[in-house]
C-alpha positions, 0 to 999 in steps of 0.5 A, spaced: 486 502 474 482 499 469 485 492 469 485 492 477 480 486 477 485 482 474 489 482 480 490 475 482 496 475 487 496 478 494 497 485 493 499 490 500 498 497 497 502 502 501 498 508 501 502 515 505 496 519 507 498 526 505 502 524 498 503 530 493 505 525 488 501 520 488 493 521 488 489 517 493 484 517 489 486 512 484 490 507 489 482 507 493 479 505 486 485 499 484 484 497 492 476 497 491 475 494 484 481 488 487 479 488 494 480 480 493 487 480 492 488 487 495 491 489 503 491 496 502 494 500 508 494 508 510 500 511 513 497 516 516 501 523 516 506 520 511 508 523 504 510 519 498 516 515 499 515 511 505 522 507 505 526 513 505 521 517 509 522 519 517 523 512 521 517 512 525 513 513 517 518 506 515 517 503 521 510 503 520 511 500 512 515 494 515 512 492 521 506 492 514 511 489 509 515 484 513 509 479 515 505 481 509 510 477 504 511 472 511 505 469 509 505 470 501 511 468 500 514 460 500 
């Protein structure tokens, strides 16, 4: 969190709404301080793994991932 306004490359930060795991908190901090770079997505009712979560949260997640890295991405 300290460093987050360092961040220069296009970031996609996947947040699960109701994560157990992870604390919100501290991902809103790090998407606020490097809100430049920074895309931050909430999945809502997601928990923590959105990969390995029910198909309609990891639908969710790749319909984000897929076309963020087509733009970043040579």
């Amino acid at each position: 969190r300290n460093d987050a306004g360092q961040l220069r490359a296009p970031t996609l930060l996947l947040q699960a709404e109701r994560d157990t795991v992870v604390v919100n908190s501290g991902q809103d901090e790090v998407a606020k301080a490097a809100a430049r770079v920074v895309t931050k997505v909430v999945i809502p009712g997601a928990r923590h793994e959105l990969l390995l979560e029910s198909d309609g949260y990891r639908r969710q997640a790749l319909l984000r991932i897929i076309p963020f890295l087509d733009r970043h991405t040579d």
